[in-house]
Every structure is written in structure tokens, then in C-alpha cells.
C-alpha positions in Angstrom: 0.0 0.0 0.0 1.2 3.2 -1.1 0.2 7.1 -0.7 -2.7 6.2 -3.1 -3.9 3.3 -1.4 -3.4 5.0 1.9 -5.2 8.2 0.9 -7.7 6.3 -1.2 -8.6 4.5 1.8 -9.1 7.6 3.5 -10.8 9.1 0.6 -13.5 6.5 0.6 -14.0 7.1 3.8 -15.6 6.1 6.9 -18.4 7.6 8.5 -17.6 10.4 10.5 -17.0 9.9 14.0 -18.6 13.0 15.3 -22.0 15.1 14.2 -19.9 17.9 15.3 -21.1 21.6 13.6 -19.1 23.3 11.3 -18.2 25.7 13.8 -17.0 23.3 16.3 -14.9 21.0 13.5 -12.7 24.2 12.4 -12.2 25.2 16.1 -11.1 21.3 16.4 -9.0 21.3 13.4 -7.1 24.6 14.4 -6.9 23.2 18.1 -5.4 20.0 16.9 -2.7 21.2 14.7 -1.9 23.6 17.8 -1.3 20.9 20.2 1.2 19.1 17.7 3.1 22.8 17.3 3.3 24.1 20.8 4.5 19.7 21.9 6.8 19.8 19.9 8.7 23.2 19.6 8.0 24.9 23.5 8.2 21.0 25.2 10.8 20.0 22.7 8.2 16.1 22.7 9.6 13.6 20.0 6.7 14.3 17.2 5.6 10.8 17.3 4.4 11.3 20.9 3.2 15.4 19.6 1.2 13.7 16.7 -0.5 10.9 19.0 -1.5 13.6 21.9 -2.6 15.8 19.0 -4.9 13.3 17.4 -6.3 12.9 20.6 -7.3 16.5 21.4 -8.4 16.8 17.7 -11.1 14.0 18.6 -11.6 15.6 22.1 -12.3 19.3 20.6 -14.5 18.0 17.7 -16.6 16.3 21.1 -16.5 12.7 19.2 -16.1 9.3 21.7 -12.6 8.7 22.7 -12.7 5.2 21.1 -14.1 6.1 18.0 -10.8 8.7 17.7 -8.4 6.0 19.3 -9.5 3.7 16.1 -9.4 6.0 13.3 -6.0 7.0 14.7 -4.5 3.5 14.8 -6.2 2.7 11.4 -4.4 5.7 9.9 -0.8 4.6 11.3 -1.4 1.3 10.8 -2.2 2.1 7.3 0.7 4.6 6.6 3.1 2.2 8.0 2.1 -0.8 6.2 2.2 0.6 2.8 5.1 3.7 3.0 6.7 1.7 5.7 7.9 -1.1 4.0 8.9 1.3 0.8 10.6 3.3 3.3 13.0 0.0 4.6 13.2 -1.3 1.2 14.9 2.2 0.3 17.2 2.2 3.5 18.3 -1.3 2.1 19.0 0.2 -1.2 20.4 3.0 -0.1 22.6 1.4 2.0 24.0 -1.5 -0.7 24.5 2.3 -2.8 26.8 3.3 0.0 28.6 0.4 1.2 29.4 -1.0 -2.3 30.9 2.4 -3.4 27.9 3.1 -6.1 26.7 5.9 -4.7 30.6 7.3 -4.7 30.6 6.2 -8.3 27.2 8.2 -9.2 28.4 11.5 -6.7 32.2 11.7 -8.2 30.6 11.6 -11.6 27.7 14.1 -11.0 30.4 16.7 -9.5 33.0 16.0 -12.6 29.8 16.6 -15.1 27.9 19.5 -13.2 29.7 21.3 -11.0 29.8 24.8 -9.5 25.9 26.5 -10.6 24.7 23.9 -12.8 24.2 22.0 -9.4 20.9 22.8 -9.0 19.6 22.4 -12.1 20.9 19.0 -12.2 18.9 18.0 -9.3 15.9 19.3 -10.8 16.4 17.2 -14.1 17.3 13.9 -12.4 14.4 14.6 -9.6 12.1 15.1 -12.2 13.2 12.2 -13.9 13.2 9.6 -11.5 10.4 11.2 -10.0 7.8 11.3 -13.3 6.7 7.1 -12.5 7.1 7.4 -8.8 5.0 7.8 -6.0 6.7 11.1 -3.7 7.9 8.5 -1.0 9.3 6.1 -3.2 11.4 8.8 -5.2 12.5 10.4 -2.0 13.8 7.1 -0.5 15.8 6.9 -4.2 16.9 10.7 -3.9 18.1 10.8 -0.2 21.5 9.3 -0.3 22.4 10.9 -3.7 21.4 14.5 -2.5 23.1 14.4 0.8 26.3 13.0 -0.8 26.4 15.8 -3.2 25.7 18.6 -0.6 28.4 16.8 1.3 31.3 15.9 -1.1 30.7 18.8 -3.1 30.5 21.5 -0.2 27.2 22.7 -1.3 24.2 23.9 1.0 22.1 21.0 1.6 18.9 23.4 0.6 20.5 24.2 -2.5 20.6 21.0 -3.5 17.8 19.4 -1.7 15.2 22.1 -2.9 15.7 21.6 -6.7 15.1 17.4 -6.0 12.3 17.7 -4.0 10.2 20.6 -5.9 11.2 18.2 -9.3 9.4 15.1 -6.9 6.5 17.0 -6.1 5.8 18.9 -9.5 5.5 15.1 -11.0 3.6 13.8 -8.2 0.9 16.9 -8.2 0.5 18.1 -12.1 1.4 14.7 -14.2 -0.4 11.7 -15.1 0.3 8.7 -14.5 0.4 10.0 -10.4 -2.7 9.2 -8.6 -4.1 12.5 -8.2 -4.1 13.5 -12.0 -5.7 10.4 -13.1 -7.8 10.5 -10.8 -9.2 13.8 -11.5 -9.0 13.4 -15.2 -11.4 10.4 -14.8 -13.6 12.4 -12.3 -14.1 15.2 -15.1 -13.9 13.1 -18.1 -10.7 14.7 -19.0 -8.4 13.6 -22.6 -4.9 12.1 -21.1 -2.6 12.5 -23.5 -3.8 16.6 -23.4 -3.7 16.8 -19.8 0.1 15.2 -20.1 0.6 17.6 -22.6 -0.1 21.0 -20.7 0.9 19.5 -17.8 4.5 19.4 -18.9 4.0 23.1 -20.2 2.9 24.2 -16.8 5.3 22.1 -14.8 8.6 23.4 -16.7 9.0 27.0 -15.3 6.6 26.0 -12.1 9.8 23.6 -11.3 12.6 26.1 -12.4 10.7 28.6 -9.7 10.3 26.5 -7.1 13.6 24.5 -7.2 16.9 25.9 -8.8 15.6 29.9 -8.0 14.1 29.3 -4.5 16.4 27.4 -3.4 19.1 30.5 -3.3 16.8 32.0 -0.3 15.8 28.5 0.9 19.7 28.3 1.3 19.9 31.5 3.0 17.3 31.1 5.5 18.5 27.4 6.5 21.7 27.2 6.4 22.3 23.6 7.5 25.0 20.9 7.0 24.2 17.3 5.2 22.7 15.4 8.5 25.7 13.1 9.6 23.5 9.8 10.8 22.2 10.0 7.4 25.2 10.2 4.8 26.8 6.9 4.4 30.3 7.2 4.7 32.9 7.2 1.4 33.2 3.4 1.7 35.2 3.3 -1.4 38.5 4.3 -0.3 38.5 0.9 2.0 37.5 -0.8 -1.0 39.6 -2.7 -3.9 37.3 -1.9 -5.8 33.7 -0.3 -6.4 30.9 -1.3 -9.0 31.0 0.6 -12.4 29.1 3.6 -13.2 26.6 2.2 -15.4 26.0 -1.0 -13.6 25.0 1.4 -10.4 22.7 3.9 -12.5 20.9 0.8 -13.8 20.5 -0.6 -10.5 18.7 2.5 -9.2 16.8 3.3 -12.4 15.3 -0.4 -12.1 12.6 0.6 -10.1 11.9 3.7 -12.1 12.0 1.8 -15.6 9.4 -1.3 -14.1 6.8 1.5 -12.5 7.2 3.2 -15.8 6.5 0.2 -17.7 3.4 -0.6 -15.8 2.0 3.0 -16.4 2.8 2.4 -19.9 0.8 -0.5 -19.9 -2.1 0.8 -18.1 -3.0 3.5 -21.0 -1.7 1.2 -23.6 -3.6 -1.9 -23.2 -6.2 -0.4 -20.7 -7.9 -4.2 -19.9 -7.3 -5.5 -16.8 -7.5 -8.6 -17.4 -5.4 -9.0 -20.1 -2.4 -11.3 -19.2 0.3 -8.2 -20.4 -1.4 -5.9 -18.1 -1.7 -8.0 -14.9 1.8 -9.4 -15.1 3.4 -5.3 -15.1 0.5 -4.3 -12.7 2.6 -7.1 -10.3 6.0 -6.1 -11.3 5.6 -2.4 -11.7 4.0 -2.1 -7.9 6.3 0.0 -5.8 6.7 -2.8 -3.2 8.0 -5.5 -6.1 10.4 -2.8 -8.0 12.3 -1.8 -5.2 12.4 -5.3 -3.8 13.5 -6.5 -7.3 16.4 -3.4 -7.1 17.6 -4.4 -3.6 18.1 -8.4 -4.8 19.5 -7.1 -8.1 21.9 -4.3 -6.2 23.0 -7.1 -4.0 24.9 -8.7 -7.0 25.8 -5.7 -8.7 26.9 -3.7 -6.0 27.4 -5.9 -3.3 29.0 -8.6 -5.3 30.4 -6.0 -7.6 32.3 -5.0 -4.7 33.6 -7.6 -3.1 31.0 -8.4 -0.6 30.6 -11.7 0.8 27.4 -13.1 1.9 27.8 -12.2 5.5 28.8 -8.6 4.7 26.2 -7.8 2.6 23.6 -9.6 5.1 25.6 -7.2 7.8 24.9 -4.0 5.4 21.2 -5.0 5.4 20.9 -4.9 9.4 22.5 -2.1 9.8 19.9 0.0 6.9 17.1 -0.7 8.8 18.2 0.5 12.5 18.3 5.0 11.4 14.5 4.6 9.9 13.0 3.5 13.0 11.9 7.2 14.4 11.2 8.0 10.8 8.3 5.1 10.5 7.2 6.1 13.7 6.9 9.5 12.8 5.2 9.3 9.7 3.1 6.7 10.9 1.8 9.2 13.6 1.2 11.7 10.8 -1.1 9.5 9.0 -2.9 8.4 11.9 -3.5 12.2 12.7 -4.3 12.6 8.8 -7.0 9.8 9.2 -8.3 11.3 12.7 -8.9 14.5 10.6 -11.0 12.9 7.7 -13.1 10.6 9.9 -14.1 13.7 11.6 -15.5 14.8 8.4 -13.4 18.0 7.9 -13.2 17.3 4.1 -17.0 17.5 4.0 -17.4 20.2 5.8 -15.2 22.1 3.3 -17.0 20.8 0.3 -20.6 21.9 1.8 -19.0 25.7 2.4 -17.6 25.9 -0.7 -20.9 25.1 -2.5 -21.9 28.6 -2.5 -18.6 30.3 -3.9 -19.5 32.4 -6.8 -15.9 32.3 -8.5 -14.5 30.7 -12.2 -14.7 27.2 -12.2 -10.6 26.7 -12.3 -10.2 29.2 -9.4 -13.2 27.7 -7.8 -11.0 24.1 -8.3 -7.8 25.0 -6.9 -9.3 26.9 -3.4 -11.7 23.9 -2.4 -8.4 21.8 -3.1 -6.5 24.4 -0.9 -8.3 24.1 1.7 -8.9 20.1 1.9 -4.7 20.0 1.5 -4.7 22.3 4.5 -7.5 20.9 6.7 -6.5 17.1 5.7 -3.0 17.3 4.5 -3.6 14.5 1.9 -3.2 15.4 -1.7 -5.1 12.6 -3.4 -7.6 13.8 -0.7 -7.8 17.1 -2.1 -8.0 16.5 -5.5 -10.5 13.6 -5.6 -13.0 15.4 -3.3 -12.1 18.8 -5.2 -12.7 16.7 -9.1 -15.7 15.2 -7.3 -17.6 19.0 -6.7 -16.4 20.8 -10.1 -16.9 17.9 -12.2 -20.2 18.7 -13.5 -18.9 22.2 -14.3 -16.6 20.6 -16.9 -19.5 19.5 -19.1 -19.9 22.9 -20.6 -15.8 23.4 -21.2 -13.7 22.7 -24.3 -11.5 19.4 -24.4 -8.2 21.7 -22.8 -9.9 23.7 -20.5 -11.4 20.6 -18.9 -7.6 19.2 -18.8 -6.8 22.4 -17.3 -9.6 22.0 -14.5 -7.4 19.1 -13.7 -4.2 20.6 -13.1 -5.9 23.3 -11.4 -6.8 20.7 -8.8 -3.4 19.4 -8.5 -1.7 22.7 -8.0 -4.0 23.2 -5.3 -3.7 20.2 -3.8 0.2 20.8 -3.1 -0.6 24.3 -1.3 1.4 24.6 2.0 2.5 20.7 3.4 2.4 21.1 6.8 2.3 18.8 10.3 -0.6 17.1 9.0 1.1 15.7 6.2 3.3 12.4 6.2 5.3 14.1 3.2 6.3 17.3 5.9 7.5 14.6 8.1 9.7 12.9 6.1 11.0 15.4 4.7 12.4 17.0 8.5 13.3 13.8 9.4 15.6 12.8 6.2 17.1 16.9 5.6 17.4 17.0 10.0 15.8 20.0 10.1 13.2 21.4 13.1 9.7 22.1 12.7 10.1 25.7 11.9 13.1 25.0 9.7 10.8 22.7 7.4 8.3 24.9 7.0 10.4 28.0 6.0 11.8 25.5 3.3 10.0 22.4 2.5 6.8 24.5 3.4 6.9 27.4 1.5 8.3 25.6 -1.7 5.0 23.8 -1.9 3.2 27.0 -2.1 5.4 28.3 -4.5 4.6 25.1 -7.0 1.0 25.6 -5.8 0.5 29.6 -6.1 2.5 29.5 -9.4 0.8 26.2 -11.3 -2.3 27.9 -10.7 -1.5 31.3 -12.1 0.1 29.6 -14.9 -3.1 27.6 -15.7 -5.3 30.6 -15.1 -2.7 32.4 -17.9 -3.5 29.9 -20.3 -7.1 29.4 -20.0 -7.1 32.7 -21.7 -5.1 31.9 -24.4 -6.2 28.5 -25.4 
């Protein structure tokens, strides 16, 4: 289970655990998030215990049963864990066979010789982007991780100036372009054309991920100015090495997951029949959990092997991947259980009946009711199937592009301003070390600029097209 089965779960939701008023939700919702800010940066609380107590008071404040809030709580984490969990230790395996082996030397000595000084940045953004166009966000972070921190590191670069560009490329993909959950999601709600939607998408994502990455991360890099965390750079095993595994052989290995999920998407809108045999063998294969459990068995011959390893020391570099992510599932497990606490209370419908009465253009209309779910629920997929759901039967009045552009409307809204109620938010602090306020001056603010600047884009070109 990924972030769409999670957030589809959550989507399809249960019924709510409290009749609580309007009034009395929003008052819970801002309550909630209030607890989880004050724990955590005036007690200093670990956020796993911050986003269980804040859960709680959530429940509490919206007046629904203390079980009722206890079970939507454990169903979130239990959830979250299971599917980005697993993705999240299969990455950390990877990750580590890329360190130990000396492949992720390889790939950092021959990104710095190709792209040094300012071209950095935009490096980042193209190989983010890349990597991240098949990927769900975890899965391509997980990927991303090592390589960014070892080029902030090796190459004596701000880790914001390097880790912005990645992650705005990541999310860009994951909110504006098919074949992510979100976009075909809303593209089937609204009866949008694919191939159009991909088309404009790409259009709109270019100089939205240029703005977001490579430019903001200058001030990003000035406002944080933090080192590489140390627990989570692998050290430069190379240099006790004989030898290290070629250049090629270690790109393949981490592309492996990218080129199988990939293939499956391909497959999807090619054959479209789910019961053809063609289909259902890459809908196995191309599933995040099988492609980065086929890369770590394949890295474990070509880098491991590659390297040197014997069977014991590759079995010791496994052990030792999974010990650092231990807080990090915790914590993001905690932030979907508070995610799932907040849509059981039924804060996404109470923003849906509100917005009913808005009197605004149907793609501004799109992106602010996706706003505000990303805010209140901080789920993406959330936002933009409940957003596609309301505006849908607005789009049977609009020509073929402008009902593709009602879809990326709802994505760039849908990325508006990640904060503590989103698992992404966590991850993020977690991997980069940063603090609470620290993420949301960087990590933060760059998803409103992708959000703010997507949308004003697709505004711009609803008047031209």
C-alpha cells in the first residue's frame, strides 16, 4: 500500500466519527494542529508522541467518543506504515547497498566532474524530475536521499541548494502529471483527454519547477543554512574498498525501479484491460513494493558482489539499513494516523458543503476547495478527488483543454502549503534533520510556490487556449 492506497482508503471514507457543527470542526481542526506545534517546539516532545496527543485533542475538541478517535487513529498509522513503511526499509536497504558497495561514490564523483559549481541545481531538478515522473513522492524520495546528501556533502554545497531543486522536481511530478494518482484520478472524475492533460501538464510544470527549485532554493539556502545530517550520509566506503561497482551498472540498478513502474503506467493506458495477461503481469511487477524489492536483490549482485561483498557482509549491510528509519516510520506513521483522525471527523466534507456557494471561475473555484482540503486534511489525493468530485459537473460545458486544465488546477491546489498534517512534511524534517520551523520556511513554502505559481500559470492559459 502506497500514498494512493493510503489516501484512497481515506478518501472512501468512513463515516464520521462525530456530528460535530461546522463551527465546532474548524475550532477542532485549528486546536489539533496547535497541540502538535506548541509539543513539539515549547516541550521539545519527540513528534511521534506530539502527533499521538494531538490526534487525541483533535477528537476531544470536535466532542467525538474517545474510542471512536483512538480507532481512526491506529487505522491511519497502521495504514501509513504498512504501505510507506515497507517502501521506506526497502529504500534504506537500497540505499545502503549504494553506500557500502561504493555506487553511490561512483554516481556523486561523476555528477560533481559533469555538473559542477551552478549547474548543481539544475541538475537536481532534471534527475528529480526524472526519476520522479513514475514514482509515488515517497518512493522517489527514499531513491533521492543518499544521492542529494552526498552531493551537498562531497561537493561543499548547501544541503537546501541541492535538496530544494530534488524535491520541488518530486513533487511537481507527483501533483501536475499523469500517470500519479491525483491527475488520473481527477482526469477520470471530469472526463478529461490524457494525453492533453500530459501535454499541458508538462507546459505548466517546466518554469513552475525552475521557480520552485533551482531559483528558491538560493533563499531557501539562505534562510537554513544547515550541514548534510551526519547519521544519514553513508560514509565514502570506497576508499577501504579494492574496488567499487561501475558507473553504469550502479545507475541501472537505481533506475530499475523507475523503468518497471514506468513500464506498468505504460501499460495501463496502452492496453487499458485489466484482465489482459500483459497488463496484470506489469500491474505485479511495476508495484512499488515488487520494483524496489527486485532493485535491492539485483543491487545485491551488482553492488554488493560488484564489490567484493561476501554473503555475510552484505547480510551485515542490510541490518544495519534498517536501524536510522526507526523514528522516521514512527513519525510518519503518527502523521497518517492524525491525517485519518482529521478525515473521519469529516473535515473534508465540511469544506465541500461551504464551498458550494462560492460564486468564483470554475478553475479558481477548483484549486481553493483543493486548498483548503490540502490544509485541513493534509492528503493530496484527498484534495483532489474530493475537489474533481464538486467541479466535475462544471466541466461538461468546457472545451477538451480547458477541462484538462480543470485538472491541473486541482493538483496545483492540492500541493498548497505541506504542513504537520502531512506524512510528506515529516519525512521530509526527518531525512534533511531540520526542526519544525526549519521545514516549513523551506519544504513549506516551496509547496506553495509550486501551488501559487501552477495555478497562475493555468489561469494564464485558460485565456489563451
Amino acid at each position: 500500500m502506497t500514498r494512493l492506497s493510503v489516501e484512497m482508503l481515506a478518501a472512501d471514507a468512513v463515516e464520521p466519527i462525530t456530528s460535530a457543527g461546522h463551527a465546532q470542526l474548524g475550532i477542532a481542526v485549528l486546536a489539533g494542529i496547535a497541540v502538535i506545534v506548541l509539543l513539539i517546539t515549547q516541550f521539545k516532545l519527540h513528534a511521534f508522541l506530539a502527533l499521538t496527543i494531538g490526534s487525541l485533542a483533535l477528537g476531544a475538541f470536535a466532542g467525538a467518543p474517545l474510542d471512536k478517535t483512538i480507532a481512526s487513529f491506529t487505522t491511519g498509522l497502521g495504514a501509513t506504515v504498512a504501505g510507506v513503511g515497507v517502501l521506506i526499509a526497502l529504500g534504506a536497504i537500497l540505499g545502503k547497498l549504494l553506500a557500502d558497495s561504493g555506487g553511490a561514490d561512483q554516481i556523486v564523483d561523476t555528477i560533481l566532474a559533469k555538473a559542477g559549481g551552478r549547474a548543481m541545481p539544475w541538475a537536481m531538478v532534471l534527475i528529480a524530475s526524472v526519476i520522479g515522473l513514475p514514482l509515488f513522492f515517497e518512493v522517489g524520495i527514499v531513491l533521492l536521499i543518499p544521492v542529494v546528501l552526498m552531493v551537498a556533502k562531497r561537493g561543499n554545497y548547501s544541503l537546501m541548494r541541492i535538496g530544494i531543486p530534488a524535491l520541488a522536481g518530486l513533487s511537481v511530478m507527483h501533483g501536475l502529471i499523469p500517470p500519479h494518482p491525483g491527475p488520473l484520478v481527477a482526469i477520470d472524475a471530469v472526463k478529461a483527454n490524457l494525453g492533453i492533460t500530459l501535454a499541458l501538464g508538462v507546459l505548466v510544470a517546466i518554469p513552475t519547477v525552475i521557480i520552485a527549485g533551482p531559483v528558491f532554493s538560493r533563499y531557501a539556502a539562505r534562510w537554513v543554512d544547515v550541514p548534510a545530517p551526519d547519521r544519514m550520509i553513508p560514509t565514502r566506503a570506497s576508499e577501504e574498498l579494492d574496488q567499487r561497482p561501475g558507473f553504469g551498472a550502479t545507475l541501472a540498478t537505481m533506475l530499475l525501479p523507475v523503468v518497471l513502474m514506468l513500464s506498468k503506467a505504460l501499460v495501463d493506458i496502452i492496453v487499458d484491460d485489466p484482465t489482459h495477461m500483459v497488463q496484470r503481469v506489469f500491474d505485479v511487477v511495476g508495484s512499488p513494493l515488487i520494483a524496489l524489492l527486485a532493485a535491492v536483490i539485483v543491487g545485491m549482485f551488482t553492488l554488493g558482489r560488484a564489490a567484493g561483498f561476501t554473503k555475510d557482509r552484505i547480510s551485515t549491510t542490510v541490518e544495519k539499513s534498517l536501524a536510522p528509519i526507526a523514528g522516521i516510520l514512527l513519525i510518519v506513521g503518527a502523521g497518517g494516523g492524525f491525517k485519518q483522525t482529521l478525515i473521519d471527523s469529516g473535515v473534508g466534507q465540511m469544506i465541500l458543503d461551504i464551498s458550494k456557494d462560492w460564486s468564483i471561475p470554475a478553475l479558481l473555484l477548483a484549486w481553493l476547495i483543493a486548498v483548503a482540503i490540502r490544509l485541513a486534511t493534509g492528503s493530496a489525493t484527498v484534495a483532489t478527488i474530493s475537489a474533481a468530485g464538486l467541479v466535475a459537473p462544471l466541466a461538461a460545458d468546457m472545451s477538451t483543454a480547458h477541462t484538462s486544465l480543470l485538472v491541473l488546477a486541482i493538483g496545483a491546489g492540492s500541493l498548497f502549503f505541506s504542513h504537520v498534517n502531512d506524512a510528506g512534511f515529516w519525512l521530509v524534517k526527518e531525512y534533511f534533520g531540520l526542526s519544525v520551523g526549519q521545514t516549513v520556511k523551506t519544504w513549506s513554502v516551496m509547496e506553495t510556490i509550486i501551488s501559487v505559481v501552477a495555478g497562475g500559470l493555468i489561469l494564464l492559459l485558460s485565456l489563451v487556449i
